[in-house]
Each structure stands twice: as C-alpha cells, then as structure tokens.
CHARMM internal coordinates of N, CA and C (Angstrom, degrees):
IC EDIT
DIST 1 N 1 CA 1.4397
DIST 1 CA 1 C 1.5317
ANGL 1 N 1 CA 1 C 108.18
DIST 1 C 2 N 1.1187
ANGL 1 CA 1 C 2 N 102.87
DIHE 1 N 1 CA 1 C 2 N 131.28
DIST 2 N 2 CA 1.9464
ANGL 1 C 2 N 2 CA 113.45
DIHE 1 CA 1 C 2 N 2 CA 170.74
DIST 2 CA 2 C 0.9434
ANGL 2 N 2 CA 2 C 120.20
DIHE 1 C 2 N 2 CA 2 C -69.84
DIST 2 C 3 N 1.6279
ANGL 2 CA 2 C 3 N 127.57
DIHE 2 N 2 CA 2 C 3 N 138.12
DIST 3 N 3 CA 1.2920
ANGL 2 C 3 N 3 CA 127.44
DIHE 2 CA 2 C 3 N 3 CA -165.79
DIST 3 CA 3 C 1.5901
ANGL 3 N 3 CA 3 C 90.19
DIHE 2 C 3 N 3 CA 3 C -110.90
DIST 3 C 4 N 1.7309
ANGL 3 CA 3 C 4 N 114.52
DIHE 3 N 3 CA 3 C 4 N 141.14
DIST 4 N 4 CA 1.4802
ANGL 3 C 4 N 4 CA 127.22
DIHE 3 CA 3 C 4 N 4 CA 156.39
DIST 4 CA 4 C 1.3145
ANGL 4 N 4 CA 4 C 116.20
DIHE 3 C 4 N 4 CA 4 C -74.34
DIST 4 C 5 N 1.0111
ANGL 4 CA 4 C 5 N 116.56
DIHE 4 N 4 CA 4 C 5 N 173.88
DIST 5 N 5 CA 1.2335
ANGL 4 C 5 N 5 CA 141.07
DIHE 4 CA 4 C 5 N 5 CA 161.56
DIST 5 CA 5 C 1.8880
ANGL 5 N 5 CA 5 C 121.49
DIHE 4 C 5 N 5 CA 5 C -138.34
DIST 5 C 6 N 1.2694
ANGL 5 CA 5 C 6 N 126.92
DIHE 5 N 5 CA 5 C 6 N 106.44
DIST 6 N 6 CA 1.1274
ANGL 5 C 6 N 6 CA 126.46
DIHE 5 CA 5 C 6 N 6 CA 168.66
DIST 6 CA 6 C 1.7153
ANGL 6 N 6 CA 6 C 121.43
DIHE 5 C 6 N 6 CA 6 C -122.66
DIST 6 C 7 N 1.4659
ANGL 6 CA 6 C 7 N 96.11
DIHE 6 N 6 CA 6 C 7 N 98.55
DIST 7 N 7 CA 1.5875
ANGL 6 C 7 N 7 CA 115.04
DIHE 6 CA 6 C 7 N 7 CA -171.54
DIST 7 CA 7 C 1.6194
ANGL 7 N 7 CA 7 C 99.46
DIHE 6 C 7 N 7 CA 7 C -68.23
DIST 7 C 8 N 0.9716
ANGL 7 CA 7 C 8 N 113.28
DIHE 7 N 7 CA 7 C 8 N 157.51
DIST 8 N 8 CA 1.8027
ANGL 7 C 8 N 8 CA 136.45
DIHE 7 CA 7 C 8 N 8 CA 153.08
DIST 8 CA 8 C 1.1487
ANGL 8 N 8 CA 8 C 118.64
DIHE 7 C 8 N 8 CA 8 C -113.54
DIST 8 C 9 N 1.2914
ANGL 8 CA 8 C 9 N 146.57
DIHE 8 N 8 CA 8 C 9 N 76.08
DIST 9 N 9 CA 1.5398
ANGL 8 C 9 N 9 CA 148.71
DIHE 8 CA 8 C 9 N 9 CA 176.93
DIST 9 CA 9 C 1.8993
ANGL 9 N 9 CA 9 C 112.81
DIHE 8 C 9 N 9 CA 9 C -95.84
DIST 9 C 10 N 1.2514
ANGL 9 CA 9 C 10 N 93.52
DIHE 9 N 9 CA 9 C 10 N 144.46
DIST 10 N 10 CA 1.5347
ANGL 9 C 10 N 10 CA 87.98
DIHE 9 CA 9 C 10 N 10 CA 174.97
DIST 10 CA 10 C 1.5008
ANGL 10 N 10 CA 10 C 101.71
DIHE 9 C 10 N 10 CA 10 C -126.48
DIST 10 C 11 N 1.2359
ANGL 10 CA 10 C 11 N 109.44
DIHE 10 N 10 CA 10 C 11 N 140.14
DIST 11 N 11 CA 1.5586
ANGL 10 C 11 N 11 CA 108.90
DIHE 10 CA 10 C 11 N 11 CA -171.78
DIST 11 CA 11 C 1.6961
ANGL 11 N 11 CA 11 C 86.52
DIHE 10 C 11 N 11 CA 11 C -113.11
DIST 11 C 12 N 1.8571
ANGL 11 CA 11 C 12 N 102.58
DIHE 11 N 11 CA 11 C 12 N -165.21
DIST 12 N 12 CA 1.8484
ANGL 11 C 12 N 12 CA 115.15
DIHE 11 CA 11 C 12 N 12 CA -177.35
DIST 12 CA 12 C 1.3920
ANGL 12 N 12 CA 12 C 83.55
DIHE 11 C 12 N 12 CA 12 C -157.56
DIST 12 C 13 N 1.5447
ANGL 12 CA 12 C 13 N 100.72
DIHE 12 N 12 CA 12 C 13 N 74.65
DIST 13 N 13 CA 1.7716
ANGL 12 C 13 N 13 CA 116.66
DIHE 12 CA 12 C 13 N 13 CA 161.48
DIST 13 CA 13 C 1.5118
ANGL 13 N 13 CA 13 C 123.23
DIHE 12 C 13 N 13 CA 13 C 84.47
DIST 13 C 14 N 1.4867
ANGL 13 CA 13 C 14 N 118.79
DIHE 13 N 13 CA 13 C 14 N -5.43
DIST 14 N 14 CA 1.3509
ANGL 13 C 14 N 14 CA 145.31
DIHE 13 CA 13 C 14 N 14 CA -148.45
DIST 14 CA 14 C 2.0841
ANGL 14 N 14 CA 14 C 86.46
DIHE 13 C 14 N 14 CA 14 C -109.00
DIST 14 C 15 N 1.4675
ANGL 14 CA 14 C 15 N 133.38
DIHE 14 N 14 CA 14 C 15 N -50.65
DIST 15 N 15 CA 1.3879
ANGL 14 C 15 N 15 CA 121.61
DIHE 14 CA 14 C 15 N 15 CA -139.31
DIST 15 CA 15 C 1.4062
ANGL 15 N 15 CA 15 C 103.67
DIHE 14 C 15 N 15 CA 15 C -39.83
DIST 15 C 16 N 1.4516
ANGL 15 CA 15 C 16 N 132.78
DIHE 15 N 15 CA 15 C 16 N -52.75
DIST 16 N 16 CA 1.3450
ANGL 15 C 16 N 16 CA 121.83
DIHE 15 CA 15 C 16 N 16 CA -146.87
DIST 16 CA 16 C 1.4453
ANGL 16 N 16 CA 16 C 109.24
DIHE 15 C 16 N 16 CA 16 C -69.91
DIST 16 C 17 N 1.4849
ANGL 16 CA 16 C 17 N 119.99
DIHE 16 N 16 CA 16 C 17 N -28.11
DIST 17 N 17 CA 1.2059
ANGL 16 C 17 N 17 CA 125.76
DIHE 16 CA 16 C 17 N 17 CA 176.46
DIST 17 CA 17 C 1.6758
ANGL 17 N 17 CA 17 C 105.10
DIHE 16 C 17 N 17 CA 17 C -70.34
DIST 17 C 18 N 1.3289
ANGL 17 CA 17 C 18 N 106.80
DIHE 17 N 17 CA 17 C 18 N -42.96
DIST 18 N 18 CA 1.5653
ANGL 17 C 18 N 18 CA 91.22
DIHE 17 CA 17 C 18 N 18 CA -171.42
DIST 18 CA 18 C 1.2839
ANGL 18 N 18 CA 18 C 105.66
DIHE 17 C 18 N 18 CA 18 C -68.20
DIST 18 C 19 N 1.4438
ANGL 18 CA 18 C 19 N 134.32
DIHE 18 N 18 CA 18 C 19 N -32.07
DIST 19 N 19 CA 1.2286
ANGL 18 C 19 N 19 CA 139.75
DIHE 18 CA 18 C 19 N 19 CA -153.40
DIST 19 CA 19 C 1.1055
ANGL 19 N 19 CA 19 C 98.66
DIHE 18 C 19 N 19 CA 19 C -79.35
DIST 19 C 20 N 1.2180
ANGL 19 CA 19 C 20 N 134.45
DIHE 19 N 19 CA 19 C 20 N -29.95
DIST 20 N 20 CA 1.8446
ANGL 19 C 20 N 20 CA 135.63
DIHE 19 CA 19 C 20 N 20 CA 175.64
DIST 20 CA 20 C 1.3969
ANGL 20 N 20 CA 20 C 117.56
DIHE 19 C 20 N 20 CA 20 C -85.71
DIST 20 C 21 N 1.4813
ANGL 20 CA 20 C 21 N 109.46
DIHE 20 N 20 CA 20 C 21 N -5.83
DIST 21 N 21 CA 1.6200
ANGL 20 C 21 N 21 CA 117.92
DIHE 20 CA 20 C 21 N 21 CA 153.38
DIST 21 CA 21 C 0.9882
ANGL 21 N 21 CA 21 C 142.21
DIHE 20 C 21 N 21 CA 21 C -72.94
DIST 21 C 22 N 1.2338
ANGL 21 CA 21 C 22 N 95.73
DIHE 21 N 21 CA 21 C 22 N -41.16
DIST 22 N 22 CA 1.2566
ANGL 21 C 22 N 22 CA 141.98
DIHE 21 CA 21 C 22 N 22 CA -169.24
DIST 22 CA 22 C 1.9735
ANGL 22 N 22 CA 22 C 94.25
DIHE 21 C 22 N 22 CA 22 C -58.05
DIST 22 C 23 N 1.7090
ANGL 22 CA 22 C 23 N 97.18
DIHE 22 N 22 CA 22 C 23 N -79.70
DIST 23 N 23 CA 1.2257
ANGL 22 C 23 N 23 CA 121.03
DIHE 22 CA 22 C 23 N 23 CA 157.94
DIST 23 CA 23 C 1.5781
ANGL 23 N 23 CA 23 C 130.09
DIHE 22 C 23 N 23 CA 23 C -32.20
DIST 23 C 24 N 0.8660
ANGL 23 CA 23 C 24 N 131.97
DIHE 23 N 23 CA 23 C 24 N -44.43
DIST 24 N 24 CA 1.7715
ANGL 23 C 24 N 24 CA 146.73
DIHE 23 CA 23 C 24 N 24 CA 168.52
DIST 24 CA 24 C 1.8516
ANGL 24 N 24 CA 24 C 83.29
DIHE 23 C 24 N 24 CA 24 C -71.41
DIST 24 C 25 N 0.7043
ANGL 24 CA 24 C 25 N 142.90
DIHE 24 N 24 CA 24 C 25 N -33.99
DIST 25 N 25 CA 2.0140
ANGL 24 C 25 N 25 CA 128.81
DIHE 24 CA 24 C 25 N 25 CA -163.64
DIST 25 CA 25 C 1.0588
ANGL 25 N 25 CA 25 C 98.97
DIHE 24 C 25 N 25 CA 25 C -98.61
DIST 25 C 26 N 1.5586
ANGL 25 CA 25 C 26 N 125.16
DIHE 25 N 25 CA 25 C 26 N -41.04
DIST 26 N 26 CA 1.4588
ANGL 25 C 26 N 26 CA 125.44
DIHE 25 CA 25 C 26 N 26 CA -166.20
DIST 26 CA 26 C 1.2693
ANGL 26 N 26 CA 26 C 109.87
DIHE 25 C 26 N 26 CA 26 C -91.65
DIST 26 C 27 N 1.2563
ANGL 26 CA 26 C 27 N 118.85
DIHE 26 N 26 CA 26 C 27 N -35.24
DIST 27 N 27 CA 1.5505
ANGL 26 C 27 N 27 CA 118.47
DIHE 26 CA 26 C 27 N 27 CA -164.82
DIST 27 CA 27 C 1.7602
ANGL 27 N 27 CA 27 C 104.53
DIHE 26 C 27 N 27 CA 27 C 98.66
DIST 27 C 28 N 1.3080
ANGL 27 CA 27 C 28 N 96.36
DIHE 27 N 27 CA 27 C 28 N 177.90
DIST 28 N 28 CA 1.7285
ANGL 27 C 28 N 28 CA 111.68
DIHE 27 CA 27 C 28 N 28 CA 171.66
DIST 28 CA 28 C 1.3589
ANGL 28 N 28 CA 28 C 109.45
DIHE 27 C 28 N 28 CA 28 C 75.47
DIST 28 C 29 N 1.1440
ANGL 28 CA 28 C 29 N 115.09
DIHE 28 N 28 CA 28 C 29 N -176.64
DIST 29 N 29 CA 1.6911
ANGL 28 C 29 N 29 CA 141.50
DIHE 28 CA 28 C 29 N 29 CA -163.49
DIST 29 CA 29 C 1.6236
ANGL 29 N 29 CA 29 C 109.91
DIHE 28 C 29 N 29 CA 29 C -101.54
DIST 29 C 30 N 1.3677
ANGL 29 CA 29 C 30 N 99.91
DIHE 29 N 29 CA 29 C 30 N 111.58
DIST 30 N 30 CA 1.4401
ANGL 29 C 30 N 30 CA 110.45
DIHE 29 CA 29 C 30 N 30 CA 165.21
DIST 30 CA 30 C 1.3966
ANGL 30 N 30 CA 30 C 135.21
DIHE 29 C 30 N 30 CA 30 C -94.27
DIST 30 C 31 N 1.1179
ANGL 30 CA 30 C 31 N 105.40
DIHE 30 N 30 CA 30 C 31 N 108.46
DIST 31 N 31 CA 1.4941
ANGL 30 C 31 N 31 CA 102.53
DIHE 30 CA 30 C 31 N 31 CA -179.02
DIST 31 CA 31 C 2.2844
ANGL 31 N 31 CA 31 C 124.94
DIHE 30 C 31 N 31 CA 31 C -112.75
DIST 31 C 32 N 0.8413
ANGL 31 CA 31 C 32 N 104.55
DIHE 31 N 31 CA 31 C 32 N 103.47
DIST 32 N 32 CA 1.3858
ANGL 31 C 32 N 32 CA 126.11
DIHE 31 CA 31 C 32 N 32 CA -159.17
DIST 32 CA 32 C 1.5966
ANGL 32 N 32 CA 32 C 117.98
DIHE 31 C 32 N 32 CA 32 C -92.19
DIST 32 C 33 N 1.6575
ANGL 32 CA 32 C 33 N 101.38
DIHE 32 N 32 CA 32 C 33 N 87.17
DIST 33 N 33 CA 1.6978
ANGL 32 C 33 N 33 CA 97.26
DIHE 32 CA 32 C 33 N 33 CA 162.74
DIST 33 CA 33 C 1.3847
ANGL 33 N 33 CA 33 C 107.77
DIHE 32 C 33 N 33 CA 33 C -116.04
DIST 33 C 34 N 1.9007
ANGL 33 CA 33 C 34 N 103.13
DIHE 33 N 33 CA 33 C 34 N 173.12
DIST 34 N 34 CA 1.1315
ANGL 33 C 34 N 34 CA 103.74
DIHE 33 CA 33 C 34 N 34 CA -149.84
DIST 34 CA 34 C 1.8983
ANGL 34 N 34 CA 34 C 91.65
DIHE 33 C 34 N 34 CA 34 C -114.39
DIST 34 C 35 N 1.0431
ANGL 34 CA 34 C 35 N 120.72
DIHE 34 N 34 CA 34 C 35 N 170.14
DIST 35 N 35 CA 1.9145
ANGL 34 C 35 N 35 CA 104.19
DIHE 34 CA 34 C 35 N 35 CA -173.15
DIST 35 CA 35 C 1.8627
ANGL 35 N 35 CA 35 C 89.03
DIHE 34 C 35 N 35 CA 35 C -82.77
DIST 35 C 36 N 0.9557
ANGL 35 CA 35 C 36 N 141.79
DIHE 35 N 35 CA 35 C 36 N -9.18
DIST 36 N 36 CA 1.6772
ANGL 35 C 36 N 36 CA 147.75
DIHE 35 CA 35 C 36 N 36 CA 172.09
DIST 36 CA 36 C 1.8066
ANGL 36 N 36 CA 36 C 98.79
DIHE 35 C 36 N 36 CA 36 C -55.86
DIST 36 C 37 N 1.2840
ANGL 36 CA 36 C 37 N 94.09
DIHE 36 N 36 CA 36 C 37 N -39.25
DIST 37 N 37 CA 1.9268
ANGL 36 C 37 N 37 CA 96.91
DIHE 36 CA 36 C 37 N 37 CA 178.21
DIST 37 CA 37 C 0.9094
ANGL 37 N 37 CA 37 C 119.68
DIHE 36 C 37 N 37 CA 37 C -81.75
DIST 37 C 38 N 1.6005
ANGL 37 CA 37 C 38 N 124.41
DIHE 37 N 37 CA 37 C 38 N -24.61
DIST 38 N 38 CA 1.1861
ANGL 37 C 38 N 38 CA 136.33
DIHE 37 CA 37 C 38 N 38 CA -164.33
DIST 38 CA 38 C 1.8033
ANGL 38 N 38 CA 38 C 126.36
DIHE 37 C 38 N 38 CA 38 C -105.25
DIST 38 C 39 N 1.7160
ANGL 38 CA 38 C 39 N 105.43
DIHE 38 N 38 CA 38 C 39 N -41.20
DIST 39 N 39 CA 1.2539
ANGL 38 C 39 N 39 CA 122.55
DIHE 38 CA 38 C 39 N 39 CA 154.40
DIST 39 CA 39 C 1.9950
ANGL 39 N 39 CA 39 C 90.79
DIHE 38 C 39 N 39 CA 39 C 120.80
DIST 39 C 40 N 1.6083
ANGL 39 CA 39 C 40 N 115.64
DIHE 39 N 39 CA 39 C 40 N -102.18
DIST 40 N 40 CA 1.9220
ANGL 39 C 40 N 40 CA 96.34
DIHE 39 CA 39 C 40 N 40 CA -177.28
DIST 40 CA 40 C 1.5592
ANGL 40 N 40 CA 40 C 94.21
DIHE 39 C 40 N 40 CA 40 C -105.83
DIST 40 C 41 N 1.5268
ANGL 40 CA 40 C 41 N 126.39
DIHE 40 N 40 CA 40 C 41 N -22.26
DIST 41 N 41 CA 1.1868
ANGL 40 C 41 N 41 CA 114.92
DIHE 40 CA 40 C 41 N 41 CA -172.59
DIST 41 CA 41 C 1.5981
ANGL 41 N 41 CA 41 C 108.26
DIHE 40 C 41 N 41 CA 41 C -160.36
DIST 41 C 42 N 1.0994
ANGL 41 CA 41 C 42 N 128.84
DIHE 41 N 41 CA 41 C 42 N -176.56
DIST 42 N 42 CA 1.6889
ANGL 41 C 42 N 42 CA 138.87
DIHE 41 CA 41 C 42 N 42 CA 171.72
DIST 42 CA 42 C 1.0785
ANGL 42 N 42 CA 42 C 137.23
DIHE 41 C 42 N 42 CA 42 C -141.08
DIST 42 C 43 N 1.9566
ANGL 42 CA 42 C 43 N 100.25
DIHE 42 N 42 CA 42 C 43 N 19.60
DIST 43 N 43 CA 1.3362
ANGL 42 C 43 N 43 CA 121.40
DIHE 42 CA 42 C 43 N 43 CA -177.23
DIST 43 CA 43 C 1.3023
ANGL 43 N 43 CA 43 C 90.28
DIHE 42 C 43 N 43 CA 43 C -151.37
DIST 43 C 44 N 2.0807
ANGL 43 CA 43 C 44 N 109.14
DIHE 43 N 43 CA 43 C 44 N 160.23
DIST 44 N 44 CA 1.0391
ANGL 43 C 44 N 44 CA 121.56
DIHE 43 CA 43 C 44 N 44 CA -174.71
DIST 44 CA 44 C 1.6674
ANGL 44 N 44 CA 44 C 139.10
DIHE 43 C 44 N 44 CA 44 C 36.16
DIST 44 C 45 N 1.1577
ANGL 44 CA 44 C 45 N 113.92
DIHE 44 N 44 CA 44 C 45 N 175.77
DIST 45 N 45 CA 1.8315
ANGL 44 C 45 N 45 CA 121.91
DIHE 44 CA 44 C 45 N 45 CA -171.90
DIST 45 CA 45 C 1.2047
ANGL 45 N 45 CA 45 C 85.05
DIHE 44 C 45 N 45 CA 45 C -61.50
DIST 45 C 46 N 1.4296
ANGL 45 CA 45 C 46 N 130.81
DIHE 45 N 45 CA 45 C 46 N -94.92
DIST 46 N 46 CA 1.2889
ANGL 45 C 46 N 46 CA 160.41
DIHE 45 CA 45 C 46 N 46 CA -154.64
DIST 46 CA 46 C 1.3623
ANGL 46 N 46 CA 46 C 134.07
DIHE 45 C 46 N 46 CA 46 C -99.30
DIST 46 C 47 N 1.1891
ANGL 46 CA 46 C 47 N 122.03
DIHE 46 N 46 CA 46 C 47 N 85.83
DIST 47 N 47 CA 1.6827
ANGL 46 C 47 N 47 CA 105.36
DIHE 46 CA 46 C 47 N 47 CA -178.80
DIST 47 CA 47 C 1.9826
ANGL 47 N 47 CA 47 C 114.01
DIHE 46 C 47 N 47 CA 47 C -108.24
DIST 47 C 48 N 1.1695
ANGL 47 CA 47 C 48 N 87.92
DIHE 47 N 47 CA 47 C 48 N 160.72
DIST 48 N 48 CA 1.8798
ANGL 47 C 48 N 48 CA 77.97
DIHE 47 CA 47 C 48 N 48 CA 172.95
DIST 48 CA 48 C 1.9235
ANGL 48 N 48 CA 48 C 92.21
DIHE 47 C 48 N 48 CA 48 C -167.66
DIST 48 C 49 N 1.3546
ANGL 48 CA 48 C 49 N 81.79
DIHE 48 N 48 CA 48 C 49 N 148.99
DIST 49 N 49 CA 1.8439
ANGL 48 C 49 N 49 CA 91.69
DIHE 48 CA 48 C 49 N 49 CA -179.47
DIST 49 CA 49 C 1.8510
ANGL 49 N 49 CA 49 C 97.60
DIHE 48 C 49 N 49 CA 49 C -123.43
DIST 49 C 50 N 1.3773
ANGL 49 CA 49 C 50 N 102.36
DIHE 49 N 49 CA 49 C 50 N 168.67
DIST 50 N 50 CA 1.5554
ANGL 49 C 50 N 50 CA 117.23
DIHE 49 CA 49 C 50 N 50 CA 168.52
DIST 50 CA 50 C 1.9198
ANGL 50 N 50 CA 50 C 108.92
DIHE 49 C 50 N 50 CA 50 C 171.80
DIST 50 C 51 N 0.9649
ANGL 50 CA 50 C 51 N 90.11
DIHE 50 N 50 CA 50 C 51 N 154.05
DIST 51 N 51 CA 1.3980
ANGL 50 C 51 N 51 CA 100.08
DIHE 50 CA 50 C 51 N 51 CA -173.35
DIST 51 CA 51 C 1.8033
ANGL 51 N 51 CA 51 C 105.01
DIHE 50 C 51 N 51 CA 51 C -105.57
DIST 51 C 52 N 1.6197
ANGL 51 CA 51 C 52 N 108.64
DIHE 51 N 51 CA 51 C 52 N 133.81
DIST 52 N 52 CA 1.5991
ANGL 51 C 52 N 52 CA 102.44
DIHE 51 CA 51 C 52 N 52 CA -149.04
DIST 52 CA 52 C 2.0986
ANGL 52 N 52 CA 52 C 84.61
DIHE 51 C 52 N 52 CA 52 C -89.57
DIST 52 C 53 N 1.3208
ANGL 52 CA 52 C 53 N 87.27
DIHE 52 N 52 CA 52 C 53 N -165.70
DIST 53 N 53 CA 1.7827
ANGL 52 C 53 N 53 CA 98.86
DIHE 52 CA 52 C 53 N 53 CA 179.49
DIST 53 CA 53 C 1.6607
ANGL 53 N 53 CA 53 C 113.77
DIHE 52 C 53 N 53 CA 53 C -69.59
DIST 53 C 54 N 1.6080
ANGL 53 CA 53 C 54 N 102.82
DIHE 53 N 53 CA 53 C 54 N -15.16
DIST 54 N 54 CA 1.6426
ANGL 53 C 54 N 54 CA 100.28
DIHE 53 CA 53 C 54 N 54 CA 179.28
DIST 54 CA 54 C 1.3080
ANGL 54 N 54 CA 54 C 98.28
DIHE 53 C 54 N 54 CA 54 C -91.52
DIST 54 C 55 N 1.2811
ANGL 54 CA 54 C 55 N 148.82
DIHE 54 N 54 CA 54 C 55 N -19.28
DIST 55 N 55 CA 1.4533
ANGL 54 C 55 N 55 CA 146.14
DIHE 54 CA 54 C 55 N 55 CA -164.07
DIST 55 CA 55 C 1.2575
ANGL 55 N 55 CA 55 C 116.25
DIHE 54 C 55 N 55 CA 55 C 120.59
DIST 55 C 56 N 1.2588
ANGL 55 CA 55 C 56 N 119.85
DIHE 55 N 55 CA 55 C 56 N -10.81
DIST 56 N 56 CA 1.3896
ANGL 55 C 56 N 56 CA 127.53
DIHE 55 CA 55 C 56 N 56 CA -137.50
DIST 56 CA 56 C 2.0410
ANGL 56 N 56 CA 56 C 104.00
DIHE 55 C 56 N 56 CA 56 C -79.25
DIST 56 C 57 N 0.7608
ANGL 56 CA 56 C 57 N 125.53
DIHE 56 N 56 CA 56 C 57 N 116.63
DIST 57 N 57 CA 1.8749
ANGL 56 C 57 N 57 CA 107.80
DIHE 56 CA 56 C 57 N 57 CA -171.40
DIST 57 CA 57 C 1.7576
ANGL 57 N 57 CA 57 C 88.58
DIHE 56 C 57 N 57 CA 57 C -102.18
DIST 57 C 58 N 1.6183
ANGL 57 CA 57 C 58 N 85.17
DIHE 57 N 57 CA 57 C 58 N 144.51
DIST 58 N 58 CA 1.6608
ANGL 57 C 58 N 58 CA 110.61
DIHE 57 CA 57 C 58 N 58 CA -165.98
DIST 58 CA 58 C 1.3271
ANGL 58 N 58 CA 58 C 93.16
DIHE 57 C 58 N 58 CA 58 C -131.63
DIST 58 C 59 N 1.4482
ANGL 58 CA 58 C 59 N 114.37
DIHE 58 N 58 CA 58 C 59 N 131.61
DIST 59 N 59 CA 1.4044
ANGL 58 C 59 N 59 CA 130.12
DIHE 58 CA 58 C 59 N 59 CA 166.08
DIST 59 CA 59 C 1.4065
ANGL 59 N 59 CA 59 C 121.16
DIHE 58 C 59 N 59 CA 59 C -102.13
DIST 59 C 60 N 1.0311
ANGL 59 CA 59 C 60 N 149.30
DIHE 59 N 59 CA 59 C 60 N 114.91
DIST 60 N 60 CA 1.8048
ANGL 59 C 60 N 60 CA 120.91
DIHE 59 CA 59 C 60 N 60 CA -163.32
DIST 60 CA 60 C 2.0949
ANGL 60 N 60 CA 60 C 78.83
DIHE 59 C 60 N 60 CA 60 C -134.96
DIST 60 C 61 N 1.7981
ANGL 60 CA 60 C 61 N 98.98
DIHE 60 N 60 CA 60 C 61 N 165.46
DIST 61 N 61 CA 1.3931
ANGL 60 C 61 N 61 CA 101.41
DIHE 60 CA 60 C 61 N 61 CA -169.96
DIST 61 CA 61 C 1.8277
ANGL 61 N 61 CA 61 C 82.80
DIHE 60 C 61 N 61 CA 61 C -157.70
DIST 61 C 62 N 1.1787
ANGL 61 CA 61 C 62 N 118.29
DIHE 61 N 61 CA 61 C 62 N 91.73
DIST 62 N 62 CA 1.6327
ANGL 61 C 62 N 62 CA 133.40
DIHE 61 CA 61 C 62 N 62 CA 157.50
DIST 62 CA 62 C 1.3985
ANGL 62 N 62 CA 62 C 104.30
DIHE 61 C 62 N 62 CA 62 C -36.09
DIST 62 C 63 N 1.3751
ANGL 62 CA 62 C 63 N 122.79
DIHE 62 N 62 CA 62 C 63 N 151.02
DIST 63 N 63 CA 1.7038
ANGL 62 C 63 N 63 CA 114.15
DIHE 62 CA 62 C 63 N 63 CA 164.35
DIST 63 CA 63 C 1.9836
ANGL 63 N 63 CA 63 C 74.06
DIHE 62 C 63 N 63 CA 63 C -155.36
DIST 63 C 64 N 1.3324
ANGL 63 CA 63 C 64 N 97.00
DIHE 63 N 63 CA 63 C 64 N 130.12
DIST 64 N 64 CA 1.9117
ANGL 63 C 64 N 64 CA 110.89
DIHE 63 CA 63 C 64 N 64 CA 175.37
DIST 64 CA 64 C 1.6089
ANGL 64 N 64 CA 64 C 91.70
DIHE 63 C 64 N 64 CA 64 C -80.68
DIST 64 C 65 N 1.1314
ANGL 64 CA 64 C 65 N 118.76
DIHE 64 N 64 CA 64 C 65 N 146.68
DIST 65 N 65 CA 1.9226
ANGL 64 C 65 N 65 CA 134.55
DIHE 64 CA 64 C 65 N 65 CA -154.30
DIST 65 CA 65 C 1.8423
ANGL 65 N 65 CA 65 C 85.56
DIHE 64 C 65 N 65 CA 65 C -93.73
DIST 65 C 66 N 1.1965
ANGL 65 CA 65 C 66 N 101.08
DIHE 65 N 65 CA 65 C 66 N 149.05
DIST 66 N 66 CA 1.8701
ANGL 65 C 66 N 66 CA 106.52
DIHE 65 CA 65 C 66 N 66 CA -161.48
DIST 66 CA 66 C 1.3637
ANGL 66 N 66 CA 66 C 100.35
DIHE 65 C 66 N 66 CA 66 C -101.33
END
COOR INIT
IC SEED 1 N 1 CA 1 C
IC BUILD
C-alpha cells in the first residue's frame, strides 16, 4: 500500500516558487491552485487559522458528524 503525504506550509508570497523546488528535488506531479479558485477553503465544513500570543500557528478544520 502507498503512503501519502499531505503537507500544510505557509509561505509570504514565495509558495509557487517554493512549490516548484520543492518539486524538481522531490520528484512527482505538481498540481497548483490558488484559494482565488477556490473561495476560503476546499476541504471540510469549517476551517480557520491564527497564530496564538506564543507564536504558535493553529490550523483547525470542523467536519459536522454525518
């Protein structure tokens, strides 16, 4: 069985470049949208990020129980 990988990175204007570096070192298939295509997210009910008073950046992603 194949193992995934699904990163969370936050770049400051840089992703597409890193992401094609990234890609040329690692190997594999890049595929690149932007949240402008997407609207706030493309997963789950609810998501929201913020970075707390220690620095700490928190991603959280709600899903309502089916």
């Amino acid at each position: 069985m194949a193992s995934q990988l699904n990163p969370y990175l936050t770049f400051d204007g840089t992703a597409r470049e890193a992401m094609e570096f990234y890609r040329s070192v690692l190997g594999g298939d890049l595929k690149v949208n932007t949240f402008g295509e997407f609207g706030k997210q493309m997963w789950g009910d609810v998501y929201g990020q913020l970075v707390d008073k220690f620095g700490v950046p928190w991603m959280v992603n709600v899903v309502a129980p089916h």
